[in-house]
C-alpha positions as CSV (number, residue, x, y, z in Angstrom):
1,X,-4.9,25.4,-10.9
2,X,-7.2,24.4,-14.0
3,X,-8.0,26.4,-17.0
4,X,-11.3,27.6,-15.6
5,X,-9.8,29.3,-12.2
6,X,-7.3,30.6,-14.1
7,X,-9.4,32.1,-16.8
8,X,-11.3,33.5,-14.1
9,X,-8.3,35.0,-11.8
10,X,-6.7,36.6,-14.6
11,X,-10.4,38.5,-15.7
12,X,-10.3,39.6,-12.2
13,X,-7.0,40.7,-12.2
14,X,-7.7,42.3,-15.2
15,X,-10.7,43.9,-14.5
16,X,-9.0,45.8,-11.3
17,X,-6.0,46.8,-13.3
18,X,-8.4,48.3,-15.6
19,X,-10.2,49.8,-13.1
20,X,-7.4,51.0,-11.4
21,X,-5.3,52.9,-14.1
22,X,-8.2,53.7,-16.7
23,X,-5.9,57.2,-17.5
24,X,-2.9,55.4,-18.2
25,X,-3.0,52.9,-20.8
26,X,0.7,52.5,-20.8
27,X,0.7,51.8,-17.1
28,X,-2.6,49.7,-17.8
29,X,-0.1,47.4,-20.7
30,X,2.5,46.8,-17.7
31,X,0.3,45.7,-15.2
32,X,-1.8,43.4,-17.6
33,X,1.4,41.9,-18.2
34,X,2.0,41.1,-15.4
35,X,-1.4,39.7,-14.5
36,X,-0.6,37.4,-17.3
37,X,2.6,36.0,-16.3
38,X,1.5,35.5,-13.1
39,X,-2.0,33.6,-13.9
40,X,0.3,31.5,-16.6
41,X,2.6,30.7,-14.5
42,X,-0.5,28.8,-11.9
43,X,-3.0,27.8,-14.7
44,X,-3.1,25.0,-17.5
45,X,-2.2,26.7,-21.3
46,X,-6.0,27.2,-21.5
47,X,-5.8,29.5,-19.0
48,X,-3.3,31.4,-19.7
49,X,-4.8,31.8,-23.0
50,X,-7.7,32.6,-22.2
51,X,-6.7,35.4,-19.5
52,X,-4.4,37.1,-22.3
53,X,-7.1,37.1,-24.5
54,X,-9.3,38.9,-21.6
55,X,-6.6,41.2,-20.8
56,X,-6.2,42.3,-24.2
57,X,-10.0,42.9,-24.5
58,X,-10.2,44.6,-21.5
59,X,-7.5,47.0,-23.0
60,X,-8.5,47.0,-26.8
61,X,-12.4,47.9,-25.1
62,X,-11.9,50.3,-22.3
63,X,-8.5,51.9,-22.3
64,X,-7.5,52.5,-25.9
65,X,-11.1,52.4,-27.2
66,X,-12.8,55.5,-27.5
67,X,-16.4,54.6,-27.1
68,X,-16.0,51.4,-24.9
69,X,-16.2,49.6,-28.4
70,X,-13.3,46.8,-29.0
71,X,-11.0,48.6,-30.8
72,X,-8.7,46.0,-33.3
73,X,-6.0,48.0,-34.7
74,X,-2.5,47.7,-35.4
75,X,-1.9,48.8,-31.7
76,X,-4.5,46.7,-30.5
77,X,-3.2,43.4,-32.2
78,X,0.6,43.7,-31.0
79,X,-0.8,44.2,-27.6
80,X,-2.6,41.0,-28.4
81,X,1.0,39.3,-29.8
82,X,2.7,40.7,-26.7
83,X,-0.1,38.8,-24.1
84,X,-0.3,35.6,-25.6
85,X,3.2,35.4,-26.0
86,X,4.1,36.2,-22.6
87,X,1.3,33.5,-21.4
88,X,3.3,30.9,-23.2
89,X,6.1,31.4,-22.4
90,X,5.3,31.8,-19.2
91,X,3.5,28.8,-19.0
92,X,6.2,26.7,-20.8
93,X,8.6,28.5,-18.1
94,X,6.8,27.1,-15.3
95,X,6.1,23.4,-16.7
96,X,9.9,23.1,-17.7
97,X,10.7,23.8,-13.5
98,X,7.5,21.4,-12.6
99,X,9.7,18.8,-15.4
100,X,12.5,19.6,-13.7
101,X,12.0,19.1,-9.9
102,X,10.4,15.6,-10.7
103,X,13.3,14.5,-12.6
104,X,16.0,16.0,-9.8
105,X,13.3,14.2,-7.0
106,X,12.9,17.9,-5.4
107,X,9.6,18.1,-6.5
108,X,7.8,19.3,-3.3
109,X,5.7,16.7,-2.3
110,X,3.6,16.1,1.3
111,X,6.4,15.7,4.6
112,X,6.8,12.0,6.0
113,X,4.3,11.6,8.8
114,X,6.2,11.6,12.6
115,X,6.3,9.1,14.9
């Protein structure tokens, strides 16, 4: 999916995690992750970069920050570190199995027509 979509699935996602476990930040960092991974894993590196960076203000703003301010820290950063880190690699992950089902030929690709 392109950069856009996935900028804008992994705000969504975001935004309901955040929603969802606004007591529990911990909980909160685990399921951001995974909103990340998954979005990176579907999405061009734009997108997964740009949905870590909206997890992580989602989390810096309204579930460590006290005021719904962005709160940049040394908390705040790492969580930062561990998000864009995870979207690579992630996305990296996914391109090298894309790479590697072309090369194999077991790419899936549309089913020959019937006669």
């Amino acid at each position: 999916m392109k950069g856009g979509y996935g900028s804008a699935l992994g705000f969504g996602g975001g935004v309901g995690v955040t929603a969802f476990t606004g007591a529990w930040p911990l909980l909160a960092l685990m399921l951001l992750s995974a909103v990340v991974v998954i979005v990176s894993l579907r999405t061009t590196i734009v997108g997964a970069g740009l949905a870590a960076v909206q997890c992580w203000g989602l989390y810096a703003t309204f579930l460590v920050g006290v005021r719904g301010d962005l709160t940049v820290d040394e908390h705040t950063t790492w969580v930062l570190a561990l998000l864009v880190q995870l979207a690579a690699l992630a996305f990296l992950a996914s391109a090298a199995i894309r790479v590697i089902a072309l090369v194999t030929g077991t790419a899936a690709g549309p089913s020959p027509a019937r006669s």
